[in-house]
C-alpha positions in Angstrom: 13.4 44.7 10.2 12.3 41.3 11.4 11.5 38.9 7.9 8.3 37.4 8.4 8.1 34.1 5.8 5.3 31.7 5.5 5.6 28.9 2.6 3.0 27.9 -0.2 3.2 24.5 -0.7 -0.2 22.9 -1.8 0.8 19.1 -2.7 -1.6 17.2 -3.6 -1.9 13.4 -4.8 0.8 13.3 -7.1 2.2 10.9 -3.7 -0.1 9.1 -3.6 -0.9 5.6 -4.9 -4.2 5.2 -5.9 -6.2 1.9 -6.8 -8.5 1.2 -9.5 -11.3 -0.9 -8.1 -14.3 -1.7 -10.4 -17.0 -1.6 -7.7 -18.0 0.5 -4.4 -19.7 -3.0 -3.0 -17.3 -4.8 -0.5 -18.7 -8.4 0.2 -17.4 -9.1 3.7 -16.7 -12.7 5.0 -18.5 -14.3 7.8 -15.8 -13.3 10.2 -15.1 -9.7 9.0 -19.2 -9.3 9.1 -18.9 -10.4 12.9 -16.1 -8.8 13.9 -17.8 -5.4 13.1 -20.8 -6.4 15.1 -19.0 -7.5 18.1 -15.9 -5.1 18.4 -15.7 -1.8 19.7 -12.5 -0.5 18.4 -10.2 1.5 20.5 -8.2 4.2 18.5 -5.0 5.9 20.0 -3.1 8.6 18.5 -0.7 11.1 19.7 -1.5 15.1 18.6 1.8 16.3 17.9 2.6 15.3 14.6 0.6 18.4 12.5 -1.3 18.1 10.2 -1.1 14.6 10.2 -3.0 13.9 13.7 -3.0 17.3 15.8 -5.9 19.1 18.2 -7.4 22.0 16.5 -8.6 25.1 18.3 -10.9 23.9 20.3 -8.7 21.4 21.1 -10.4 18.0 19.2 -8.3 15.8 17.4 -8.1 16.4 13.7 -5.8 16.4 10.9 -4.7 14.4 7.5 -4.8 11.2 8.9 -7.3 12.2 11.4 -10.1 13.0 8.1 -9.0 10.1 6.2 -9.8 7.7 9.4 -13.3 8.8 9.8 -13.6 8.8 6.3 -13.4 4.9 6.1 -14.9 4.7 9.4 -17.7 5.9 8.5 -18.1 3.3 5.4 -16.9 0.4 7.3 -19.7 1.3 9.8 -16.7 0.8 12.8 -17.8 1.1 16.3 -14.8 3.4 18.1 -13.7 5.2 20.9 -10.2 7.4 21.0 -7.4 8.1 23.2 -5.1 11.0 22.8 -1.7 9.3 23.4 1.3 10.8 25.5 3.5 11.0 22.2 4.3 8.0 20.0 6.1 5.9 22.3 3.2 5.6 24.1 1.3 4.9 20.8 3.5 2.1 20.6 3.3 0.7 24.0 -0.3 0.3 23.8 -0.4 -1.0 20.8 1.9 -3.7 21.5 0.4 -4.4 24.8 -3.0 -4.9 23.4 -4.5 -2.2 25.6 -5.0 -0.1 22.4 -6.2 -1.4 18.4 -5.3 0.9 16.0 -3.0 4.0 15.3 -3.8 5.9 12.7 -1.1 8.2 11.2 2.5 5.5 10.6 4.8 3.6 8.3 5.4 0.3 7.7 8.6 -1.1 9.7 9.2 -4.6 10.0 10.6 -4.3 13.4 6.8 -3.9 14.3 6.0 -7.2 13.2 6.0 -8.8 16.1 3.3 -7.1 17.6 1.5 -5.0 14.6 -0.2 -5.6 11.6 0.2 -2.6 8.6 -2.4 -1.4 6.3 -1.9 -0.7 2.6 -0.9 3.3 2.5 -3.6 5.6 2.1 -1.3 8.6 1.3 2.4 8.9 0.6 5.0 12.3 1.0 8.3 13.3 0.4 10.5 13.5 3.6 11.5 17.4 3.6 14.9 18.7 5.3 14.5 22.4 7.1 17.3 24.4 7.7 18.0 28.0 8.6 17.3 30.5 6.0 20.6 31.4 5.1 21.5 27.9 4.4 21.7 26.7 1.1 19.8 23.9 -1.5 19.9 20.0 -0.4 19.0 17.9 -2.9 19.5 14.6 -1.1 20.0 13.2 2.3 23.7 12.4 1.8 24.5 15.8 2.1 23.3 16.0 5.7 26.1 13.1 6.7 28.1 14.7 9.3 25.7 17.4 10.7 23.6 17.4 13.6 19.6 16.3 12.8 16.8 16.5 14.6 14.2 14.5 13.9 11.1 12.7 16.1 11.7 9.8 18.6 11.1 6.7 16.8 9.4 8.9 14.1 9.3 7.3 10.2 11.4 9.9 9.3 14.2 8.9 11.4 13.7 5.2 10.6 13.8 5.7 7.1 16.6 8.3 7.3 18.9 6.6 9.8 18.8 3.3 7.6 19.7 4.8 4.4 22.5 8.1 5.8 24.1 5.9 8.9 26.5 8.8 8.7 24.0 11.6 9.7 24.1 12.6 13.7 20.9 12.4 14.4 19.5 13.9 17.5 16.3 12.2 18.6 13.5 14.5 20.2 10.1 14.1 21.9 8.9 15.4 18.3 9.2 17.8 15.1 8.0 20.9 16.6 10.6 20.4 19.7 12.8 20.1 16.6 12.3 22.9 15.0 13.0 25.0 18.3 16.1 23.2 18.5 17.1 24.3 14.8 15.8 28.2 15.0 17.9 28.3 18.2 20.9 27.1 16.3 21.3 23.9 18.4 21.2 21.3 15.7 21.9 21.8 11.7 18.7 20.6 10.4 15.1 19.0 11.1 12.9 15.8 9.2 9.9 14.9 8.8 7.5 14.5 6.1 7.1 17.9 3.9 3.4 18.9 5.2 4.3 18.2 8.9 7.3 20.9 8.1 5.9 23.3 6.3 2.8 23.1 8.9 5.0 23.9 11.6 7.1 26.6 10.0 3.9 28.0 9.0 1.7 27.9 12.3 5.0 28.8 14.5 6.0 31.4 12.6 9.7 30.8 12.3 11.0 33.6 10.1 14.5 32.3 10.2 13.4 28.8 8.9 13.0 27.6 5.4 12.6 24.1 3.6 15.6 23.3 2.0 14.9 20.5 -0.5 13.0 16.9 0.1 14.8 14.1 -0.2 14.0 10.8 -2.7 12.6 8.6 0.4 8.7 8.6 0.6 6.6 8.3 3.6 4.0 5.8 2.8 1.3 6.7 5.6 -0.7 3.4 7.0 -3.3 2.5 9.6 -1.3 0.2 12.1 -3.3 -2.5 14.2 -2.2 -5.3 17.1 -1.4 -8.0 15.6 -4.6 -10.1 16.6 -6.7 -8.4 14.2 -6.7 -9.1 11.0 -9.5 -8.7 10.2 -9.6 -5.1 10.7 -6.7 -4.3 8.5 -8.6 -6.5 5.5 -11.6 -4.4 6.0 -9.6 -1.4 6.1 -7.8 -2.4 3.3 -10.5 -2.7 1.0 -12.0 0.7 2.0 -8.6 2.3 1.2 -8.5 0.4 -2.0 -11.9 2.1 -2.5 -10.9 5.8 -2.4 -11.2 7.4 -5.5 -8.6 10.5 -6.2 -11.8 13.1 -5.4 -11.9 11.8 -1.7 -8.1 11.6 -1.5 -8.4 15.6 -3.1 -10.8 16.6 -0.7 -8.8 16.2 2.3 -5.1 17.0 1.2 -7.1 20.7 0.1 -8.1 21.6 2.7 -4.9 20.9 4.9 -2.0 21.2 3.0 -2.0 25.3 2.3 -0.2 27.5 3.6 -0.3 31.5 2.7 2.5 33.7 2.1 2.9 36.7 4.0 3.6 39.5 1.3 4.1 42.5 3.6 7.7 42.2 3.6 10.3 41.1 0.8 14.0 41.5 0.4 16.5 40.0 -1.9 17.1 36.9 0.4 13.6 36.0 0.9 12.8 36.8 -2.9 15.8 33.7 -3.6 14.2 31.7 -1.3 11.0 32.1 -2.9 12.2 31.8 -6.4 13.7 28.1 -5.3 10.4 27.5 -3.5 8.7 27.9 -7.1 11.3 25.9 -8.8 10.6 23.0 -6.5 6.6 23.1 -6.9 7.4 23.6 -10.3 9.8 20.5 -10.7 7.0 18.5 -9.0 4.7 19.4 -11.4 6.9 18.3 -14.5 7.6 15.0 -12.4 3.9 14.6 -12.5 3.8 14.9 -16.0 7.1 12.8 -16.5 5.6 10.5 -14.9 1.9 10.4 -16.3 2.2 7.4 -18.5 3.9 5.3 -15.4 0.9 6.0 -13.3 -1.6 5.0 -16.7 0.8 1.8 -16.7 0.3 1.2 -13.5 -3.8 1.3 -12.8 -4.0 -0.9 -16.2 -1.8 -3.2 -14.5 -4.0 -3.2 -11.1 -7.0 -3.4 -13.0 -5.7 -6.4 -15.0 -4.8 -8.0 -11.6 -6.5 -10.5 -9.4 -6.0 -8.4 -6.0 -5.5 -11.3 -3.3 -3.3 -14.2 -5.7 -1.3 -11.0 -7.7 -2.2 -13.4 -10.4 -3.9 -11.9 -14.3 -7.7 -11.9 -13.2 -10.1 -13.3 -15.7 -10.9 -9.9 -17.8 -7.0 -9.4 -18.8 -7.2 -14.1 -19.8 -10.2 -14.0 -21.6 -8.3 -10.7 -23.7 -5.2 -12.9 -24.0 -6.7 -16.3 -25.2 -8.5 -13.8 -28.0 -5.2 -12.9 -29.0 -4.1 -16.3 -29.6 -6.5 -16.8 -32.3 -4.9 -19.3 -35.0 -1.7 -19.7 -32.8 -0.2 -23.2 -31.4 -1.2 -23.6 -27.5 -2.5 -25.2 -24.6 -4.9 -25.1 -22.0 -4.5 -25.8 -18.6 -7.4 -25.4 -16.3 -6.8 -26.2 -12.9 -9.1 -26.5 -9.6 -8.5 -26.9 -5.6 -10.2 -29.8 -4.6 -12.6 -29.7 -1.7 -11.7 -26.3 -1.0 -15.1 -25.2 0.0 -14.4 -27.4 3.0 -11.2 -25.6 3.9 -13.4 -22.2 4.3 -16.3 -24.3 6.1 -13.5 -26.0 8.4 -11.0 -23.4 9.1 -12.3 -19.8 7.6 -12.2 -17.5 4.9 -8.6 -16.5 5.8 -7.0 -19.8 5.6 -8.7 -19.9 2.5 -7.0 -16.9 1.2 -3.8 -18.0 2.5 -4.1 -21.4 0.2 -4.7 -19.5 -2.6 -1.8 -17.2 -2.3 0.0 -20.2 -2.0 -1.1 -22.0 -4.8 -0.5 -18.9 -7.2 3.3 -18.7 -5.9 3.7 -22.7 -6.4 2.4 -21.6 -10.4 4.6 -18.7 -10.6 8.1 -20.1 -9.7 6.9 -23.9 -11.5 5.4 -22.7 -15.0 8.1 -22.6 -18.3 8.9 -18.5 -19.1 6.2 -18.5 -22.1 3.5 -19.7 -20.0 0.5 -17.3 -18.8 -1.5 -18.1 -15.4 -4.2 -16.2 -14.3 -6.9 -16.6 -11.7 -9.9 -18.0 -13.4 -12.6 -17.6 -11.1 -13.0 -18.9 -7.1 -10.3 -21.5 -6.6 -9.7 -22.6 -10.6 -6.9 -21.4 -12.0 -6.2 -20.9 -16.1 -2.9 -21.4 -17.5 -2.2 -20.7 -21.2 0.9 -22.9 -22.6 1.8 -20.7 -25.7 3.7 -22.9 -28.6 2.8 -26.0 -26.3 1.5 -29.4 -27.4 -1.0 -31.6 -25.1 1.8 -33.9 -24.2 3.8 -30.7 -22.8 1.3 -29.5 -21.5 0.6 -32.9 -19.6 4.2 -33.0 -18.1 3.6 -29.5 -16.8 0.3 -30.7 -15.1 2.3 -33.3 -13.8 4.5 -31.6 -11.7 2.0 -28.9 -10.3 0.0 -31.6 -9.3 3.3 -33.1 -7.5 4.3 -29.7 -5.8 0.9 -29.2 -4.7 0.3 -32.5 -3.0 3.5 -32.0 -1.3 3.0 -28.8 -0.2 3.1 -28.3 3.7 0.1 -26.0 4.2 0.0 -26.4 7.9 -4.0 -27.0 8.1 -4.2 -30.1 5.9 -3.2 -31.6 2.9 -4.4 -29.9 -0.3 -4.8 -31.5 -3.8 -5.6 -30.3 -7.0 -7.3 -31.4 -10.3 -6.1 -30.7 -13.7 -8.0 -30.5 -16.9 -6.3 -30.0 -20.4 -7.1 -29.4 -23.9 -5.0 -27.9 -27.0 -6.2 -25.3 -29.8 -7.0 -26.8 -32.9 -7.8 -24.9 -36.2 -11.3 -26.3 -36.5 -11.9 -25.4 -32.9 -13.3 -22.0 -31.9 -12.2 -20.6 -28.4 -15.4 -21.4 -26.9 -15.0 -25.1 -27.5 -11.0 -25.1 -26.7 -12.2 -23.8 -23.0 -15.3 -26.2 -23.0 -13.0 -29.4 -23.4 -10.2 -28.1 -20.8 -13.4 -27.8 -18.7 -15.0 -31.5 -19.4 -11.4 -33.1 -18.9 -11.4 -31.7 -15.5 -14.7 -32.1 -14.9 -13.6 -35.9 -15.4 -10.7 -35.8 -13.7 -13.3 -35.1 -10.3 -15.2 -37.7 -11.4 -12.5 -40.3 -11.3 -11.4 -39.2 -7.4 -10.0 -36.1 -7.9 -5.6 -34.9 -7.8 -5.4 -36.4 -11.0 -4.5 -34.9 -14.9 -7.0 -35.5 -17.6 -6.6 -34.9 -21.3 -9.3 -33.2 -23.3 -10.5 -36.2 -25.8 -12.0 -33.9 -28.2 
């Protein structure tokens, strides 16, 4: 009798990377604000990679990545048009040749660089391995080394994959469902791709001698990709992704990432195969829960974090100076000078780029007990714990040197430094008001200069 098998595998956002953003308002520079007006973007995706991007039954374009696109189109208020690609070398092609803007459904690989610019991922999944059913557990990818792979042409699986298991033999095909015919004919030893696209397939195809095997530790971190002429795009879509909350991320992963069993037949093999399918959803659920306090670490840390310098942003200072209440320290309060002039003269952009900049000079320049954080605008705020005035000064000192030296391509930047120490008849209003005076001064006086607080 002919065993029919169709796998339950709901997975939903435990993958994915979600960010904690304070606000739903995104202010948009001059040149993003313009760049909406003015561009009609052209979208191009292929339709074989299911569910990711696929055509549906009446043959429209739809899927994962597909639903989370128009999603942030529709916030971002983009004007679009969309081409159905060949297959993803033709993707590729037209993105690099500028005759198409955006792809939708892709990982980051820095052999792209050249001509594409990545998103931040909007959805990550495990890379699965799918065998014949008679086959048994993999746990990893090393034990595919030495057997014959099939796996998309160019595909993220395969990059990922072929990097870390050199020793695979992997057979590259147009895509996964060619691969999957490959494997239920007996042509190849196993298939890749990310587990929904498998399990899809399986599913939808009906391949009753074809199971999922394990998934391997390697994600698939799923990004918008853009030509590399348009940055602005990927910083608008950027901060749309940044602003998807886990119930819009929930929303779409339901409604295409189940797939039904089919209960009318059961044997003793398929009732194994189903017992290590419910060991696997149930080992990803106990990873979730492993994992709970990694993923509470790890939104305190992003919102505690100034987004573009990587910095501490002003909320998770102001908490730390209240904690040095009655302890020895310093203040350093620093501030770009004429920086509104670099945005007036050369854009927002370069702006940004000085400011990342900046923050890595304070990073890899500060001593190890010292605590920078983005103030507010171009000021910076550096706490010098178990610092005197005088230390503080020689700090100053050389940021101020490294600063003015600094090649930043568009022009020479300086930088003003104001400084004042804790004192135990000072309150920390007054400590922050002096740092703030001294520099204050040190514009005064011409500016790329150190001032001590005299107070």
């Amino acid at each position: 009798m002919k065993k029919s098998v169709y796998l339950l595998l709901i997975i939903n956002t435990l993958f994915a990377k979600d960010v904690l953003i304070q606000n739903n308002y995104i202010k948009l520079s001059t040149e993003e604000s313009q760049f909406i007006k003015n561009t009609k973007i052209n979208v191009i995706t292929s339709n074989t990679w299911a569910p990711i991007n696929m055509s549906n039954d009446e043959e429209k374009l739809s899927g994962i990545a597909v639903d989370f696109w128009k999603l942030i189109k529709k916030r971002a208020n983009l004007n679009t048009n969309t081409t159905i690609a060949r297959d993803w070398n033709d993707v590729l092609d037209k993105i690099k040749t500028k005759k198409a803007d955006i792809t939708l459904g892709t990982t980051f690989d820095k052999n792209k660089k050249d001509y594409a610019l990545f998103s931040m991922p909007y959805i990550s999944f495990p890379i699965a391995f799918a065998t014949l059913f008679d086959k048994r557990f993999i746990p990893d990818g090393s034990f595919l080394e030495g057997q014959k792979v099939a796996v998309g042409e160019n595909y993220s699986s395969y990059l990922i994959m072929s990097k870390n298991y050199p020793n695979i033999n992997f057979v590259q095909v147009k895509n996964t469902h060619e691969a999957l015919k490959l494997l239920s004919a007996g042509e190849v030893d196993a298939v890749v791709d990310v587990l929904p696209v498998i399990a899809h397939l399986i599913s939808e195809n009906g391949y009753s001698n074809l199971k999922i095997a394990g998934t391997s530790k390697e994600n698939i971190e799923i990004s918008f990709m853009a030509r590399e002429d348009y940055p602005e795009l990927i910083q608008i879509i950027n901060r749309h992704i940044a602003l998807l909350t886990p119930e819009d991320k929930n929303t779409i992963i339901r409604e295409w990432l189940t797939v039904k069993f089919d209960k009318r037949y059961i044997d003793k093999d398929l009732l194994i195969n189903l017992i290590i399918i419910a060991f696997a959803i149930f080992a990803f659920y106990l990873y979730r829960q492993r994992n709970h306090a990694i993923h509470k670490e790890q939104l305190e840390f992003l919102s505690n974090t100034d987004a573009l310098t990587g910095l501490k942003n002003r909320r998770k200072i102001d908490k730390i100076l209240n904690e040095q209440k009655n302890k020895k320290f310093s203040i350093i309060l620093m501030d770009i000078d004429h920086f509104k002039s670099i945005n007036d003269d050369f854009g927002h952009l370069i702006g940004d780029e000085i400011l990342i900049e900046i923050a890595e000079i304070l990073k890899y320049n500060v001593n190890a007990n010292d605590i920078i954080g983005r103030w507010g605008g171009e000021e910076f705020l550096i706490i010098c714990r178990n610092t005197s005035m005088q230390e503080a000064q020689k700090l100053a000192l050389r940021l101020k040197e490294l600063i003015e030296n600094k090649d930043f391509k568009v022009r020479k930047v300086t930088a003003s430094f104001g400084i004042s120490v804790a004192k135990n008849d000072l309150i920390l209003k007054d400590i922050l008001a002096n740092a703030d005076k001294a520099l204050y001064k040190a514009k005064e006086n011409g500016r790329n200069q150190v001032v001590l607080s005299t107070n």
